[in-house]
C-alpha positions as CSV (number, residue, x, y, z in Angstrom):
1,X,-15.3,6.6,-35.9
2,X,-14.9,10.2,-34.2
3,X,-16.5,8.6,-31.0
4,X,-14.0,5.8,-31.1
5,X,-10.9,8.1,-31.4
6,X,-12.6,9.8,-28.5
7,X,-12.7,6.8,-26.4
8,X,-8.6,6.5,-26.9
9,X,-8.4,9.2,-26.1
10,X,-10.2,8.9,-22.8
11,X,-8.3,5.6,-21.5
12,X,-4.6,7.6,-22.7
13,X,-5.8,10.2,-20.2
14,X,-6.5,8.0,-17.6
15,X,-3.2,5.6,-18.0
16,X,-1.5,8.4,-17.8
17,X,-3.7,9.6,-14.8
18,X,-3.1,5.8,-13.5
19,X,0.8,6.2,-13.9
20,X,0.9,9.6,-11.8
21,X,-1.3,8.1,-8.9
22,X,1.7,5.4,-9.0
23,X,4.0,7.5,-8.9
24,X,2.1,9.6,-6.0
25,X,1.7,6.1,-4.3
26,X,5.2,4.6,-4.1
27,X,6.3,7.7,-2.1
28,X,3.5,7.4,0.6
29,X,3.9,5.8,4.1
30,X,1.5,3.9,6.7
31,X,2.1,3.1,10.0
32,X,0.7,-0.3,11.8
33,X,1.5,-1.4,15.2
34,X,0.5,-4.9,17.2
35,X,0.8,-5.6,21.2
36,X,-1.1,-2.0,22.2
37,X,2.1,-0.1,20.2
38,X,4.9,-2.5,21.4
39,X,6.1,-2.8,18.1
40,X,5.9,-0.1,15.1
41,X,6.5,-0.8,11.4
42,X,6.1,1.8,8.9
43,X,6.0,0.9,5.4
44,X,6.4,2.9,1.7
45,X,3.7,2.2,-1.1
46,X,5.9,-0.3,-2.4
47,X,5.2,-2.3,0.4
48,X,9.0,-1.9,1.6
49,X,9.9,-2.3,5.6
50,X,11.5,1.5,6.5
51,X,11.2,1.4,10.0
52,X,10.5,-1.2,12.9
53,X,10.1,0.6,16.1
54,X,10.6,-1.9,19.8
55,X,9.1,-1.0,22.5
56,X,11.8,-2.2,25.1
57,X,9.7,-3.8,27.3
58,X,9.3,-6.4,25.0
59,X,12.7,-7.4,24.5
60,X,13.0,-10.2,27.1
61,X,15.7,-12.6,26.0
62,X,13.0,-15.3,27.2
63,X,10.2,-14.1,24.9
64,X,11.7,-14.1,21.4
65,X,8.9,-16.2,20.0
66,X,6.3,-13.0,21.0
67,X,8.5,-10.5,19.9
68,X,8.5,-12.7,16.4
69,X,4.6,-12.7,16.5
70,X,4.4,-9.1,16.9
71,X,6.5,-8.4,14.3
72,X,5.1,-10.6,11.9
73,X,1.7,-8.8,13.1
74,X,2.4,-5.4,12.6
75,X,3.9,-6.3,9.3
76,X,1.0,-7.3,7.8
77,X,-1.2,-4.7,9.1
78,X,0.7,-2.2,7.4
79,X,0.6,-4.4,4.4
80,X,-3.8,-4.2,4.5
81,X,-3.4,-0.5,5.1
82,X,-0.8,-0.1,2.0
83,X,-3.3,-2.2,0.0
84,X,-6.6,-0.2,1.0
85,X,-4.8,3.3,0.3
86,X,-3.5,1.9,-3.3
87,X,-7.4,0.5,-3.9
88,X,-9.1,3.6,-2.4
89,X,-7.2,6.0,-4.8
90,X,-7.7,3.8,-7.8
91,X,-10.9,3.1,-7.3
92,X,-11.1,6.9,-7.4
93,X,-9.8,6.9,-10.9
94,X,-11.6,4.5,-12.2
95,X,-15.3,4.4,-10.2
96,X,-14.5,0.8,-9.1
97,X,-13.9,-1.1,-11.9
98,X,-11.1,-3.2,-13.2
99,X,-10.4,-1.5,-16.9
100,X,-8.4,-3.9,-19.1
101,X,-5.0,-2.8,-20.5
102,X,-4.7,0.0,-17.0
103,X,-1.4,-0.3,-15.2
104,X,-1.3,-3.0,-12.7
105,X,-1.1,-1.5,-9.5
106,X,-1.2,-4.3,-7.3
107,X,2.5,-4.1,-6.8
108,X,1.9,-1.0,-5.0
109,X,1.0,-0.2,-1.4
């Protein structure tokens, strides 16, 4: 029964642990560009747009559809890089595996 109460224990620890990381993890910020550094978009850990550099080169009234492209590409990288922070510092925590009844964190980064 004592080892039991110990094991509780434990998992409280690292939920708590879990809910700190999140915490930690919301405020962080990546950086992912597309077109060799044309365009810039830095993003938070909640996966939130809070910056879209342009390089002006690019802007060429007769080019919108690249300009779209590049966006949409640099976009997602910075969604992959929030995504492998969040699963680097989790997997951290936990040694890599998915512990029922932890805090979701796929929300983040």
């Amino acid at each position: 029964m004592k080892n039991f109460a110990n094991m509780f224990s434990q998992i409280s620890k690292m939920q708590e642990k879990m809910k700190a990381i999140q915490k930690e993890l919301e405020s962080r910020e990546v950086e992912a560009s597309a077109g060799g550094d044309m365009v810039t978009v830095k993003m938070n850990g909640k996966k939130e747009v809070i910056e879209i550099k342009i390089n002006k080169e690019v802007v060429n009234p007769d080019e919108v559809e690249m300009l779209e492209d590049l966006l949409v590409a640099a976009i997602n990288q910075a969604q992959t890089k929030v995504q492998e922070v969040v699963s680097e510092e989790m997997g951290k925590l936990t040694g890599g595996l998915n512990i029922p009844g932890m805090p979701d964190m796929s929300g983040l980064m």
